[in-house]
C-alpha positions in Angstrom: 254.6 186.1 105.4 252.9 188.7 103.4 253.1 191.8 105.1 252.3 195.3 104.3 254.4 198.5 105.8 252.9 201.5 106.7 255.5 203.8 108.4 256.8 207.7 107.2 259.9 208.9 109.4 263.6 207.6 109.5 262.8 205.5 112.6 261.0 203.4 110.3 263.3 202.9 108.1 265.4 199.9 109.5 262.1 198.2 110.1 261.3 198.0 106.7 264.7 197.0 105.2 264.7 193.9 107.7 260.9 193.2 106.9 261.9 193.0 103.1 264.9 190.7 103.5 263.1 188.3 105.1 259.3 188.3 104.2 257.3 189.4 101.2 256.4 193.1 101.4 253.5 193.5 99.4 252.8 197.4 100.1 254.1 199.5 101.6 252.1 203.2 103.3 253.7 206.4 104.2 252.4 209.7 104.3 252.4 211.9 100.9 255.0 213.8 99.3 255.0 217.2 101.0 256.6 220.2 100.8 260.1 220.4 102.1 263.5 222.4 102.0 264.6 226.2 100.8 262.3 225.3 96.8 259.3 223.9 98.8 259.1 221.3 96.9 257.2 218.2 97.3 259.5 215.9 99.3 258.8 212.0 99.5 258.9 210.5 103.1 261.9 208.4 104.1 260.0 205.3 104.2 258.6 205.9 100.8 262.3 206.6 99.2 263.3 203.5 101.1 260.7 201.4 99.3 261.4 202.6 96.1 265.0 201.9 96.8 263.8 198.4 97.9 261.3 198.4 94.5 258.6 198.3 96.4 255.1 199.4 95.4 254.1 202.4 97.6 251.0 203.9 98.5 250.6 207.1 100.3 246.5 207.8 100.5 245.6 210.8 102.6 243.7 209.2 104.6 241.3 205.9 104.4 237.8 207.8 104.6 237.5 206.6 101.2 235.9 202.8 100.2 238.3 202.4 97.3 241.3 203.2 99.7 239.8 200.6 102.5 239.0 198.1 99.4 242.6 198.5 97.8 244.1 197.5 101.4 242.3 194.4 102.5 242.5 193.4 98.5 246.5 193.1 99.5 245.6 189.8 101.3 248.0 190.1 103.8 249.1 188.0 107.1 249.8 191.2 109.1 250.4 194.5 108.4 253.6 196.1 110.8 252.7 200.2 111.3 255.6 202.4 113.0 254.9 205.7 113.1 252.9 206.2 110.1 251.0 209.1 111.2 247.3 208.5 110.7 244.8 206.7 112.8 243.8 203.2 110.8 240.3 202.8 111.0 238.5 199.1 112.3 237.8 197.8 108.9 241.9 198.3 108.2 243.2 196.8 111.8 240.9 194.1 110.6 241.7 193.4 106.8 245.4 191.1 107.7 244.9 187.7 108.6 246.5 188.2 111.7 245.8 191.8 112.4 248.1 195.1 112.6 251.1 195.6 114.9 252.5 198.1 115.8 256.0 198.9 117.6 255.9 201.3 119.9 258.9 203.3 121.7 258.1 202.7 125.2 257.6 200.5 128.3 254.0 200.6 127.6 251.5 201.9 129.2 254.6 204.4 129.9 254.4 207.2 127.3 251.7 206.3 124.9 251.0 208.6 122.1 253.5 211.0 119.9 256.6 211.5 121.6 257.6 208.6 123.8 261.4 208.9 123.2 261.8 212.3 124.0 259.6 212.4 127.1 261.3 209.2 128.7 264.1 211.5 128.8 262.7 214.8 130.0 261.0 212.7 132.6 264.4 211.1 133.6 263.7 207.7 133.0 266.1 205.4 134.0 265.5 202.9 131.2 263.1 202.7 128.2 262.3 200.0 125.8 260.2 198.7 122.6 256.6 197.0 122.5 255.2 195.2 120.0 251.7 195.8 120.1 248.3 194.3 118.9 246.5 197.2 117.6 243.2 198.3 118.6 241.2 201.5 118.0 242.5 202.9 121.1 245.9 205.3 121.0 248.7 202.5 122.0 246.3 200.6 124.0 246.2 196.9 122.5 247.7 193.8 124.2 252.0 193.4 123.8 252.8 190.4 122.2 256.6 191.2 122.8 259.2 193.8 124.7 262.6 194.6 125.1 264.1 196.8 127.7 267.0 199.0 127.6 269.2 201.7 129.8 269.0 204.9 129.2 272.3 206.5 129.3 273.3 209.9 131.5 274.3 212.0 128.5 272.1 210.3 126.1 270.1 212.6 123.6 266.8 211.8 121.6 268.9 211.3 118.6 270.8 209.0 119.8 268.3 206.8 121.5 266.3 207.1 118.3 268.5 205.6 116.4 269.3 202.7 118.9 265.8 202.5 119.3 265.3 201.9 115.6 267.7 199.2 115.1 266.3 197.8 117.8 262.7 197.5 117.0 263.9 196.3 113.5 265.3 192.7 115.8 262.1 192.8 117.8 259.7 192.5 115.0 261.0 189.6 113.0 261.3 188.0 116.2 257.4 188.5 116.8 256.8 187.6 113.4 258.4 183.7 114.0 256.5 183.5 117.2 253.4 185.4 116.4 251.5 181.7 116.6 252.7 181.2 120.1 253.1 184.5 121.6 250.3 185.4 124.6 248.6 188.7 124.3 249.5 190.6 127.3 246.7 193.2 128.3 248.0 196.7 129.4 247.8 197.6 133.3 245.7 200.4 134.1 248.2 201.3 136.3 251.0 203.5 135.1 249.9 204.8 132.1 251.3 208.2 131.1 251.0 210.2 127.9 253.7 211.6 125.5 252.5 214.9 124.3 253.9 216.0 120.8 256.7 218.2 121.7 256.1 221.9 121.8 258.9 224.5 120.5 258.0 226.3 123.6 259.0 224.4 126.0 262.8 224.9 124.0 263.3 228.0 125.8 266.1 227.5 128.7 265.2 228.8 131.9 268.2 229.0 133.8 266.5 229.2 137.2 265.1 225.4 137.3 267.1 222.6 138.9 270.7 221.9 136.7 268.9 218.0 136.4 266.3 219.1 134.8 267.8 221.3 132.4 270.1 218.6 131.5 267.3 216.3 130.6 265.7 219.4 128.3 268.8 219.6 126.2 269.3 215.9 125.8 265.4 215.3 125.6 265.0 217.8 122.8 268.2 217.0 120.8 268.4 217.3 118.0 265.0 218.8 117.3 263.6 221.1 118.3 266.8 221.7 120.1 266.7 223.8 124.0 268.1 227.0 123.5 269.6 230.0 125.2 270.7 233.4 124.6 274.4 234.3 124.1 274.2 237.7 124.1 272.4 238.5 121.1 273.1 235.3 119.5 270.5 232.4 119.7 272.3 229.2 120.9 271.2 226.0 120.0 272.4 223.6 123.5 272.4 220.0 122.1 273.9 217.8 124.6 274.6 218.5 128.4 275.7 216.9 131.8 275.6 217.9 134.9 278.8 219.7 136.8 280.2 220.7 139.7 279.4 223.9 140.8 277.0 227.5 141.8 276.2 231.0 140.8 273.6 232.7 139.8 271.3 231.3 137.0 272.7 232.1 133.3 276.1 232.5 135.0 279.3 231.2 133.1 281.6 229.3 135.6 284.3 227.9 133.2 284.6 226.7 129.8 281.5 226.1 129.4 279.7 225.4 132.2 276.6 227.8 133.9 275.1 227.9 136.9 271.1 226.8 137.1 268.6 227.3 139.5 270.6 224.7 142.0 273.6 222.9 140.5 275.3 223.7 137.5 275.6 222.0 134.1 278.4 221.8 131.5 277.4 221.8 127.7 278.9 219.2 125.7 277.4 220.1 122.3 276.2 223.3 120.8 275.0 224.9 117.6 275.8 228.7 116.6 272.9 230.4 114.6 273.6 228.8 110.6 276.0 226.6 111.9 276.1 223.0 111.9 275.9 221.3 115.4 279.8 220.8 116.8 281.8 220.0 120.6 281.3 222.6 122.8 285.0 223.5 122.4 284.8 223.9 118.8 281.8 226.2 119.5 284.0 228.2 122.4 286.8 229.0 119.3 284.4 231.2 117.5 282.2 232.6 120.1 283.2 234.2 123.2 280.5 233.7 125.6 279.1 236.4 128.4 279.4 236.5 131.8 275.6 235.3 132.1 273.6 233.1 129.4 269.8 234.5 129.3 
C-alpha cells in the first residue's frame, strides 16, 4: 500500500518502522523542529529523525490552513494515511485525500479516554485493563468507527512508561493487521455509552497529598511516571516518586514507617522508584543510601 505517516512522539515510532518494512511510505508528517535541551536549539521530532533514518521524505507543515499544504498531501496519492499522535487536528479535505481514508490508533478501549492522555488517565483512574483501537477518522476528537482492537491487563505496579512502551509495540502489530484486512473489516460505531475524556495532564495535579487514600496515591505515582513525575517534599529536598505499591500499614499522612514506606490518608504505600533533585531516576534503596529521609514526607 501507499501510505503516508503523520506521527511526532516516540510512541510513534515502532509504528512507522513496521509501516516501512512492509508497505511503501511515501511521506511521512511530524511536527517542526523546535526548540529543545540546555542550547535551545531546534530539535527534530522522534518520528521525523526516524524517517530520515528510514530515508524517508518528511514533511513537517505547521499546520494545513494553507491550499498548497492541502494540495501537496492529496497529490501523495495515497491508499491510507496511519496518524498516531501527530499533534494537529487534520482538516475534512485531508481525512478525505487517501483512497481509503485516515486511521488512527488510539491508546484506549474507546469511547474510554478519548483525547490527549489516555495512557496516563487509565491508570489514575485504576483501570483494570486498557487496550488499542484502530480507528476511522472523522472530524470529531477520537470519535470515528473501530475497524480493529486489542485488549490488554494493566499491571499493579505498572507506570505510564512502561505501558507506553508496550503500548507502542503493540499498536505497531495491530496496524499491519488492519492494513491486510482493511477490505473486510466492519466499521464498528462508538457507544454513546461510556465515553470519558483524557485531559492533558497538568503539573499540578504532581503535588502528593499525603492525606488521600494510599490507592490513589499509588496510581498518581505510577500514572504520572515518568513525566511529569508525583512528587513530595523530603525535607527541603524535592523528591521525584516514580513507581509505588501499596503496603501494609498506618500513621499519620507523610509519616515514614520503614524503609521506605509512609503512611497516606488510609493505608500506607511503599516507594519502589525515586529520583533526588539532578539525579537520574534509581530503586528506592539506591535512593535511601544518599538521602536520609524525615520522620514525615510533606
Amino acid at each position: 500500500m501507499r501510505v503516508v505517516f503523520m506521527g511526532t512522539p516516540e510512541f510513534s515510532v515502532p509504528v512507522l518502522a513496521a509501516l516501512a518494512a512492509h508497505h511503501e511510505v511515501v511521506a511521512v508528517y511530524s511536527q517542526p523542529p523546535r526548540p529543545a535541551g540546555r542550547g535551545k536549539k531546534d530539535r527534530p521530532t522522534p518520528v521525523h529523525m526516524k524517517a530520515l533514518e528510514l530515508g524517508l521524505p518528511v514533511r513537517t507543515p505547521l499546520n494545513f490552513r494553507a491550499e498548497e499544504d492541502r494540495a501537496a498531501f492529496a497529490a501523495l496519492g495515497a491508499d491510507v494515511a496511519v496518524v498516531v499522535a501527530y499533534g494537529l487536528i487534520l482538516p475534512q479535505a485531508l481525512l478525505d485525500a487517501p483512497r481509503h481514508g485516515c486511521l488512527n490508533i488510539h491508546a484506549s478501549l474507546l469511547p474510554r479516554w478519548r483525547g490527549a492522555a489516555p495512557i496516563h488517565r487509565a491508570i489514575m483512574a485504576g483501570d483494570a485493563e486498557t487496550g488499542l483501537c484502530i480507528m476511522q477518522m472523522e472530524a470529531g476528537l477520537d470519535t470515528g468507527p473501530v475497524l480493529l482492537r486489542a485488549t490488554t491487563p494493566i499491571g499493579a505496579t505498572e507506570t505510564t512508561g512502561a505501558l507506553h512502551d508496550r503500548l507502542s509495540e503493540m499498536g505497531a502489530r495491530l496496524i499491519l493487521e488492519a492494513l491486510d484486512r482493511l477490505d473486510t473489516l466492519p466499521p464498528e460505531p462508538q457507544p454513546e455509552a461510556g465515553v470519558t475524556y483524557a485531559a492533558k495532564i497538568d503539573k499540578a495535579e504532581a503535588r502528593i497529598d499525603w492525606t488521600r487514600p494510599a490507592a490513589e496515591l499509588v496510581r498518581q505515582v505510577n500514572g504520572l511516571s515518568p513525566f511529569p513525575g508525583a512528587w513530595c517534599l523530603a525535607g527541603e529536598e524535592r523528591l521525584k516518586l516514580l513507581r509505588a505499591a501499596p503496603a501494609a500499614g498506618s500513621g499519620t499522612p507523610g509519616q515514614v514507617l520503614d524503609g521506605f514506606t509512609v503512611a497516606c490518608g488510609s493505608g500506607a504505600l511503599e516507594v519502589l522508584e525515586a529520583q533526588r533533585e539532578g539525579k537520574r531516576p534509581m530503586p528506592a534503596t539506591e535512593v535511601l543510601k544518599g538521602l536520609p529521609l524525615p520522620d514525615h514526607l510533606a
